[in-house]
C-alpha positions as CSV (number, residue, x, y, z in Angstrom):
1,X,0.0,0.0,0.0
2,X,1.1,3.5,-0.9
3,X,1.1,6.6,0.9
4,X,0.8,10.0,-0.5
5,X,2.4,12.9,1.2
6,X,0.3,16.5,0.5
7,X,2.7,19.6,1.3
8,X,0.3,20.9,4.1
9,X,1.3,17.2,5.9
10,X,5.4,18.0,5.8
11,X,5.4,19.6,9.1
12,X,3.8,16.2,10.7
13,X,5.3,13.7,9.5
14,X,7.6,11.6,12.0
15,X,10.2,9.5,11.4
16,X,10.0,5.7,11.2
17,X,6.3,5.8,9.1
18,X,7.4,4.0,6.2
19,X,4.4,1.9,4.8
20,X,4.3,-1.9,4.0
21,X,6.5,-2.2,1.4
22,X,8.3,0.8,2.1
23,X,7.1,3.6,-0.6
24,X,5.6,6.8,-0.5
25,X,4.0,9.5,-2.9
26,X,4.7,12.8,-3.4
27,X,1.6,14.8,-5.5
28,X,3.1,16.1,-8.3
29,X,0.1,17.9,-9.9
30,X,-1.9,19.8,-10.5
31,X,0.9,22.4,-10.8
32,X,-0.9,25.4,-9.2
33,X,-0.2,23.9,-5.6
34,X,3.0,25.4,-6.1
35,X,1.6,29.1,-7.9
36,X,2.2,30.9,-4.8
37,X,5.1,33.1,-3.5
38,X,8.3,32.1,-4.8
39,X,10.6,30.3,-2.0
40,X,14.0,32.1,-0.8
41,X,16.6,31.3,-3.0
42,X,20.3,32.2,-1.9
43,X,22.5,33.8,-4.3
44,X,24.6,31.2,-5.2
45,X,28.1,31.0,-4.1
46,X,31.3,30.0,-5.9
47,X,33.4,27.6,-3.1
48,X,35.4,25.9,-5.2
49,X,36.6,24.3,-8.9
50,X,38.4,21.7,-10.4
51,X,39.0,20.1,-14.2
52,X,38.6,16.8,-15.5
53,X,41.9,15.8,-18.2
54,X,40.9,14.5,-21.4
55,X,42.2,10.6,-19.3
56,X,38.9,12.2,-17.3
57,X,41.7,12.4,-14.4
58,X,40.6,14.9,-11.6
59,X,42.9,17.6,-10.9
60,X,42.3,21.0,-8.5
61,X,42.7,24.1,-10.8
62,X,41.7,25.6,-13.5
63,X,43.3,24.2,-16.3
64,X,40.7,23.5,-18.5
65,X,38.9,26.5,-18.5
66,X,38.3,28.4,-21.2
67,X,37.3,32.0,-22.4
68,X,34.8,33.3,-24.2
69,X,35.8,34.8,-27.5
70,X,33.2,36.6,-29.2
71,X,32.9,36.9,-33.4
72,X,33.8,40.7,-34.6
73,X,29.9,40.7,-36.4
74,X,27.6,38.4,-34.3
75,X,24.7,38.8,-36.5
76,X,26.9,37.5,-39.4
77,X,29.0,34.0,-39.1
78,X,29.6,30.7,-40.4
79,X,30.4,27.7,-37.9
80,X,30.0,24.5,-39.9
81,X,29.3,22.2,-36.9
82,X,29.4,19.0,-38.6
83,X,33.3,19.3,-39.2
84,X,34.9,16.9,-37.6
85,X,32.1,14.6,-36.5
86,X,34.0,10.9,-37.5
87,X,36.9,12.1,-35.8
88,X,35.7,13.4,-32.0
89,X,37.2,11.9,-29.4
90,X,34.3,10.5,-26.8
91,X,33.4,10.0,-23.0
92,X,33.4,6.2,-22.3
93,X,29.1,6.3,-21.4
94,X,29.9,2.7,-19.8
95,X,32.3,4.0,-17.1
96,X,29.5,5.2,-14.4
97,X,31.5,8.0,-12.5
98,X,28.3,9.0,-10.2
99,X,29.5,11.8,-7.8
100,X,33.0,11.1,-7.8
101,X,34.2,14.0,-8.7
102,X,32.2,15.9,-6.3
103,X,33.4,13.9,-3.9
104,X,37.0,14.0,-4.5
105,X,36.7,17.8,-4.5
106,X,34.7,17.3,-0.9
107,X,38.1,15.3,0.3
108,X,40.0,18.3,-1.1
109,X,38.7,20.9,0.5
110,X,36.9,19.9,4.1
111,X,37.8,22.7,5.7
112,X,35.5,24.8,3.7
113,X,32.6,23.2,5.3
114,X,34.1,23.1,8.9
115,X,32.0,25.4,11.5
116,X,33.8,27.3,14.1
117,X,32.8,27.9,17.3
118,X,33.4,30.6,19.3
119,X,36.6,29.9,20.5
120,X,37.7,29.3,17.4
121,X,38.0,25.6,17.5
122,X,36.5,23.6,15.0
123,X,32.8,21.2,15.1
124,X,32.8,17.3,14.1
125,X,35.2,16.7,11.3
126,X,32.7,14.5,9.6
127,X,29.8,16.6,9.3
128,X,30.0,18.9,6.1
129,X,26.7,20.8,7.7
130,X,25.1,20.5,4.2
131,X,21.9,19.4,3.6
132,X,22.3,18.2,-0.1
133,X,24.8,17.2,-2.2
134,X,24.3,16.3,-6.0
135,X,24.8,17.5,-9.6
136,X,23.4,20.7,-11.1
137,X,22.0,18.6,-13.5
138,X,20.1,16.9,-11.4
139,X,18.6,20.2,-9.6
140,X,17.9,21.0,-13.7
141,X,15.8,18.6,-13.9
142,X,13.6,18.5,-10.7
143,X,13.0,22.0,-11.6
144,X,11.5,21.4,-15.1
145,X,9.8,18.4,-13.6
146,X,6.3,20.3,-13.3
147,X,5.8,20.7,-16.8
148,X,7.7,18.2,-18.3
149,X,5.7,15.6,-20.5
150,X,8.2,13.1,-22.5
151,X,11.1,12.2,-19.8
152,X,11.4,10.4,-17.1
153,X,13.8,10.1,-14.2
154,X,15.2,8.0,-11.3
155,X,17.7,9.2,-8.2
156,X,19.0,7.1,-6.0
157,X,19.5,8.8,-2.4
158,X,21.5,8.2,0.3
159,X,22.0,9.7,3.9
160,X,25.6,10.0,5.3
161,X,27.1,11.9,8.3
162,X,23.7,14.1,8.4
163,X,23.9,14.8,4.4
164,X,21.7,13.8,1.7
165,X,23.8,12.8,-1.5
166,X,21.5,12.5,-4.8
167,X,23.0,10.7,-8.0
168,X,20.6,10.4,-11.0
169,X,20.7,7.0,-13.2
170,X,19.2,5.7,-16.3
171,X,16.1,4.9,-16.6
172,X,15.0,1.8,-19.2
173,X,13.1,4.7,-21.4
174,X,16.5,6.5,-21.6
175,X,18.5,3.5,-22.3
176,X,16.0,3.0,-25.1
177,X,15.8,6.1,-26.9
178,X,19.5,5.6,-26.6
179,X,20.1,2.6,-28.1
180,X,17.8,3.4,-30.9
181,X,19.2,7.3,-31.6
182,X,20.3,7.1,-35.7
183,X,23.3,8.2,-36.9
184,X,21.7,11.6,-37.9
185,X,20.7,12.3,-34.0
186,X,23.6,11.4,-32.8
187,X,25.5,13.4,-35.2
188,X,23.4,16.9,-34.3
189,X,23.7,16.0,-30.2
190,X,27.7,16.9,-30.8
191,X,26.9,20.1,-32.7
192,X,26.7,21.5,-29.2
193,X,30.3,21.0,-28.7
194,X,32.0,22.0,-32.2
195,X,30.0,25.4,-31.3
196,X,32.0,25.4,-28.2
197,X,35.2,25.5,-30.3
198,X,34.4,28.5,-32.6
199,X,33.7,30.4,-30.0
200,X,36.5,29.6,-27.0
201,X,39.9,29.8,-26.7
202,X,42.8,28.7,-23.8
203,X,43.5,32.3,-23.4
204,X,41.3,35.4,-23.1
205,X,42.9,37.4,-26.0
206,X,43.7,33.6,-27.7
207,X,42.2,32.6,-30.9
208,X,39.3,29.8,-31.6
209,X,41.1,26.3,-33.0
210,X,38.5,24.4,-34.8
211,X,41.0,22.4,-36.5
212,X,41.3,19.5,-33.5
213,X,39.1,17.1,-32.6
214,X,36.7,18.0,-30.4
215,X,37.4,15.7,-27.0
216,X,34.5,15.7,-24.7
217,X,36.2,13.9,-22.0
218,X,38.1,17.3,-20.6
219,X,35.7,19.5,-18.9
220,X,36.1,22.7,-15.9
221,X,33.4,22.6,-13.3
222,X,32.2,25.1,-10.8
223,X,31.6,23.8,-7.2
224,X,28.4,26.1,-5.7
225,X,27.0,26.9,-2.1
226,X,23.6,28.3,-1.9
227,X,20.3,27.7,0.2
228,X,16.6,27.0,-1.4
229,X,14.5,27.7,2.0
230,X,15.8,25.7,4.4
231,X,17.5,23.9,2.6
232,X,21.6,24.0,2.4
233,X,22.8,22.8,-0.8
234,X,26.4,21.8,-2.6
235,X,26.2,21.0,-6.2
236,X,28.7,20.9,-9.0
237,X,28.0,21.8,-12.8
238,X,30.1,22.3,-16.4
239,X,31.0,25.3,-17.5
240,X,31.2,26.2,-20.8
241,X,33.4,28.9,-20.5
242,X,34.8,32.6,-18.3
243,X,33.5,35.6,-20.0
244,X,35.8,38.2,-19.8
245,X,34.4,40.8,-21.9
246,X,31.3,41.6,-19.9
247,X,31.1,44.3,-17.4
248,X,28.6,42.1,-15.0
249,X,29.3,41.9,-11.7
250,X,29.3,38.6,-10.0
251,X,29.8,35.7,-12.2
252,X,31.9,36.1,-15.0
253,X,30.7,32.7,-17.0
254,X,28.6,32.2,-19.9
255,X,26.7,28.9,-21.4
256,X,26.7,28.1,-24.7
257,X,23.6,26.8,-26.8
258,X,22.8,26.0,-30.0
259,X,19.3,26.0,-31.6
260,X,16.8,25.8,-35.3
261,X,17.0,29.1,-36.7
262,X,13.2,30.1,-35.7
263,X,10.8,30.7,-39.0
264,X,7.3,29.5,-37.5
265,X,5.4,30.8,-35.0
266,X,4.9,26.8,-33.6
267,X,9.0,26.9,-33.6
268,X,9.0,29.8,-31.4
269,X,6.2,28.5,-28.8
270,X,8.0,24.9,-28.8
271,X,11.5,26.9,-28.1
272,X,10.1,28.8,-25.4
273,X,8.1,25.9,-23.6
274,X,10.5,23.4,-23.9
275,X,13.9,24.9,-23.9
276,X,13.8,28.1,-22.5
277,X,12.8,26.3,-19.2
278,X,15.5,24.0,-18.8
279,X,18.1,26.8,-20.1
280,X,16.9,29.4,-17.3
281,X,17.0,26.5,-14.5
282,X,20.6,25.5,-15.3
283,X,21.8,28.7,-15.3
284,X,19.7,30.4,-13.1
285,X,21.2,27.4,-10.5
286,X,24.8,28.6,-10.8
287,X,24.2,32.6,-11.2
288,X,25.3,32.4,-14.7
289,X,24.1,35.8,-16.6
290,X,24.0,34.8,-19.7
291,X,23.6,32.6,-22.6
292,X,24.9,32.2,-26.4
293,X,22.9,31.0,-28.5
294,X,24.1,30.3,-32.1
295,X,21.0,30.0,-34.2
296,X,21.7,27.1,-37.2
297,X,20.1,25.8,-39.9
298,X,19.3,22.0,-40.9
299,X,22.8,21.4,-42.7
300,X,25.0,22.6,-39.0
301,X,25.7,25.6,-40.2
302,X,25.2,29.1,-37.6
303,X,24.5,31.8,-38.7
304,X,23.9,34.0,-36.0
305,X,24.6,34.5,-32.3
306,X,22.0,35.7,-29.9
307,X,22.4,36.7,-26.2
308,X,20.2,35.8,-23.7
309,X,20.1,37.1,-20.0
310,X,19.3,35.0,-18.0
311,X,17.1,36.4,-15.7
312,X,15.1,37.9,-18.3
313,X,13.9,34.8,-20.2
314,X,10.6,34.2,-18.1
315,X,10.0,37.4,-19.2
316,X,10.1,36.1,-23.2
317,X,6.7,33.8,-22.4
318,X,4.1,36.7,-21.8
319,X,2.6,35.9,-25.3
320,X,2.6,31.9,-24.3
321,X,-0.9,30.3,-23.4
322,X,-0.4,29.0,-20.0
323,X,3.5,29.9,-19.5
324,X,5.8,27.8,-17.2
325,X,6.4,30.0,-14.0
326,X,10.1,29.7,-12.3
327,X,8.0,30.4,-8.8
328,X,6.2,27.0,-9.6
329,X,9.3,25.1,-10.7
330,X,11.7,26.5,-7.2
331,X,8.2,26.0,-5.1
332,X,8.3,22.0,-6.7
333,X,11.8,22.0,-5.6
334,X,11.2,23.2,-2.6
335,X,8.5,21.2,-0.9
336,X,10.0,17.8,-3.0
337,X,13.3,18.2,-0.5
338,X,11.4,19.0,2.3
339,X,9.6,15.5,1.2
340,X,13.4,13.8,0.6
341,X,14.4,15.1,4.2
342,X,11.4,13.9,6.2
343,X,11.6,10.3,4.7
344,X,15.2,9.5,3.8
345,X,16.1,8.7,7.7
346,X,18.3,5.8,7.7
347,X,22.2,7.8,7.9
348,X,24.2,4.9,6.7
349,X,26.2,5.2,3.4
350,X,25.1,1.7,2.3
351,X,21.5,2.6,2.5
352,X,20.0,3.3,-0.9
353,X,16.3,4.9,-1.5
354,X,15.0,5.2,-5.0
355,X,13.2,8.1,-6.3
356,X,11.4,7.6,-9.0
357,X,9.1,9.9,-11.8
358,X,6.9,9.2,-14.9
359,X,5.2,12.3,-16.6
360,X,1.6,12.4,-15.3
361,X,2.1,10.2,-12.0
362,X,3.5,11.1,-8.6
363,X,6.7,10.8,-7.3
364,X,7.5,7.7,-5.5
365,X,10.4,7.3,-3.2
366,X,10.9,3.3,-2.1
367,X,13.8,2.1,0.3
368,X,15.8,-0.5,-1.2
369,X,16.3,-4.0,0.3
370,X,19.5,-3.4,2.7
371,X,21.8,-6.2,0.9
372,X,20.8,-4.6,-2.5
373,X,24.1,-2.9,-4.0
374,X,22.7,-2.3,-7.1
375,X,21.8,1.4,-6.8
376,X,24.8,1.9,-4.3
377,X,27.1,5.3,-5.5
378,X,29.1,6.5,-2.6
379,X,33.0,4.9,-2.7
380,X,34.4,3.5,0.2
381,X,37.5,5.6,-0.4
382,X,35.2,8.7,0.6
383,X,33.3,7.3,3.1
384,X,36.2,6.0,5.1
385,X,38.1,9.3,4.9
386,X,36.0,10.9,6.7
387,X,37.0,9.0,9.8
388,X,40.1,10.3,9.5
389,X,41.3,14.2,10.7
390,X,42.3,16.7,8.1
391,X,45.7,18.5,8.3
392,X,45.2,22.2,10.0
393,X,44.4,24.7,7.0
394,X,43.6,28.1,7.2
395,X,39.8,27.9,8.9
396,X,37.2,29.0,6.6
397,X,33.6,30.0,8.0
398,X,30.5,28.5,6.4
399,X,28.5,32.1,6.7
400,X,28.6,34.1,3.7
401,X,30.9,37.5,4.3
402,X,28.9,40.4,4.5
403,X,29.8,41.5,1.3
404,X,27.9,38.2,-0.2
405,X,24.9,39.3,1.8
406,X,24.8,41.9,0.2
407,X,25.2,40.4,-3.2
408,X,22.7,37.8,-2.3
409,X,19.7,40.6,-1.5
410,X,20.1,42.4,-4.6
411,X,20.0,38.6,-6.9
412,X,16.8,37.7,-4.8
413,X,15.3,41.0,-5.5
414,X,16.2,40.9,-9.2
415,X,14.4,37.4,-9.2
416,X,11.3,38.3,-7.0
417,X,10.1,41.1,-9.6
418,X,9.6,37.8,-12.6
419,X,9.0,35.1,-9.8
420,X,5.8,36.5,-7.9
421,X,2.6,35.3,-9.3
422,X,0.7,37.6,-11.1
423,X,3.5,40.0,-12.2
């Protein structure tokens, strides 16, 4: 038997009320349960980042970052993405890497989510004080997860040390659509990456090289601190790339997109239902400003560039019939880990709940049988070192500085003014 869990119930429920077999429902619809006054969303904070090698070796810097480097005429270009397609060098999809990278940043860098107390000494060594951990992808998708329709998802969660670590897998839909993508699909899912390449370079006043391969194994990733609510969270996301040539303040990096040139009116509403959602939540997640896109045609070729602000794209869906609302989609979020934290009780690294999502149905979140180690993600080699003290580094406080308070009240008031329903 299956239990479903209204929002107006999260403040009652009690640990230790798992059902029969262990499952329980969160209502995912109708949506407008969640049209009301936009959660408290924490500017969010750069902590830390690292690079993957094109071996997909981890390494603390910032060596494989790379710089925007704009076209002289952005209105006028000619980036053949399909150069180069036989010869890119790929990711090995079979390798599951989970959140290891997160992780071995997390052993890196422990310090940064010590507490201090008053005399300056420092709380439990194993407690990161963090109430989530996961991908930004993953926080992507929960937030699109109100008005998505084709895709489905499954997380697997697990309690450790007082922190909830989420790692998304495949689900047997995805595996399918995979297995049966044609050569033609799989040749325009790269053209995201040969965009990359016209417009980057290793240096900010370098050159593009479109010449190379393009190797999607090496990748630079932000590490980012913010708070949904009550809610601490610690996620890790891709970045396309610094942008140097904006006078912003804050972040300085920019996401790159590629899209149809737009001729129909159909085109447009399909772009702005279905992309523009998931492009605002994934940037919107890491404070990014801004997005690129480079408008193509059916043959890979761009034409032109378009900038986006980030904030501003709910703003692009006034002419929609029933638009997505980003109060809706943080509100979903919201009350979905209040649901996560009132259920997932058992702290123990080898204990593994599934979260599971179809488009129409509810959510249902089912404990795993405790010798299952099917679903299990978090290595030994982290779990262990956390039994173990960290040399003495220069202490870091958890609190923001007051110069990120102030930061943080001017992004939440930029956001309240297209979040609020009714404006």
């Amino acid at each position: 038997m299956k239990r479903t869990v209204d929002y107006s119930e999260r403040q009652n429920l009690q640990t230790g009320t798992e059902t029969e077999n262990n499952s329980v429902l969160f209502r995912t619809h109708p949506t407008s349960r969640f049209d009301r006054k936009p959660p408290v969303f924490r500017k969010p904070n750069e902590i830390g980042n690292y690079s993957v090698d094109k071996n997909r070796l981890f390494t603390q810097n910032r060596s494989n970052m790379k710089y925007f480097i704009p076209p002289r005429n952005p209105n006028t270009v000619n980036f053949d993405l399909t150069i180069g397609y036989k010869e890119m060098i790929r990711k090995d999809e079979s390798k599951k890497e989970y959140l290891d990278y997160i992780l071995r940043w997390i052993l890196c860098n422990k310090s940064k989510f010590q507490l201090q107390t008053k005399d300056g000494t420092k709380q439990n060594n194993r407690d990161l004080h963090t109430d989530f951990i996961c991908w930004r992808g993953l926080l992507t998708k929960l937030l699109c997860t109100p008005y998505e329709n084709r895709d489905d998802w499954l997380i697997a969660i697990t309690k450790c040390n007082n922190t909830i670590y989420m790692c998304e897998f495949e689900t047997e839909h995805r595996k399918k659509n995979k297995a049966e993508m044609t050569e033609r699909q799989d040749e325009m899912s790269c053209w995201g990456w040969k965009f990359e390449q016209y417009v980057t370079a290793d240096k900010p006043d370098g050159t593009p090289v479109t010449t190379e391969p393009v190797n999607n194994n090496e990748e630079y990733s932000t590490v980012v601190r913010s708070r949904l609510e009550s809610h601490s969270l610690v996620f890790s996301g891709e970045v396309d790339a610094m942008d140097t040539t904006s006078g912003c303040e804050g972040c300085k990096y920019v996401e790159f997109k590629t899209n149809r040139e737009i001729e129909y009116n159909r085109q447009r509403q399909n772009f702005q239902r279905f992309k523009l959602i998931k492009w605002w939540a994934q940037s919107y997640l890491v404070g990014i400003p801004k997005i690129v896109c480079g408008y193509r045609d059916d043959d890979g070729i761009v034409h032109r560039l378009e900038t986006i602000n980030t904030l501003d794209i709910p703003n692009q869906l006034q002419e929609m019939r029933d638009p997505w609302k980003p109060n809706v989609s943080l509100n979903f979020l919201d009350q979905l880990l209040t649901f996560i934290k009132a259920n997932v009780t058992e702290d123990n690294p080898r204990s593994v709940y599934l979260m599971s999502w179809q488009p129409g149905r509810d959510i249902q979140l089912c404990k795993q049988p405790s010798l299952s180690e099917k679903y299990q993600f978090l290595p030994e080699w982290y779990t262990t070192n956390f039994q173990e003290e960290e040399p003495d580094k220069k202490k870091t406080k958890l609190e923001e500085s007051s110069s990120d308070k102030s930061n943080s009240t001017k992004y939440l008031n930029s956001v309240d003014k297209i979040m609020t329903p009714g404006k």
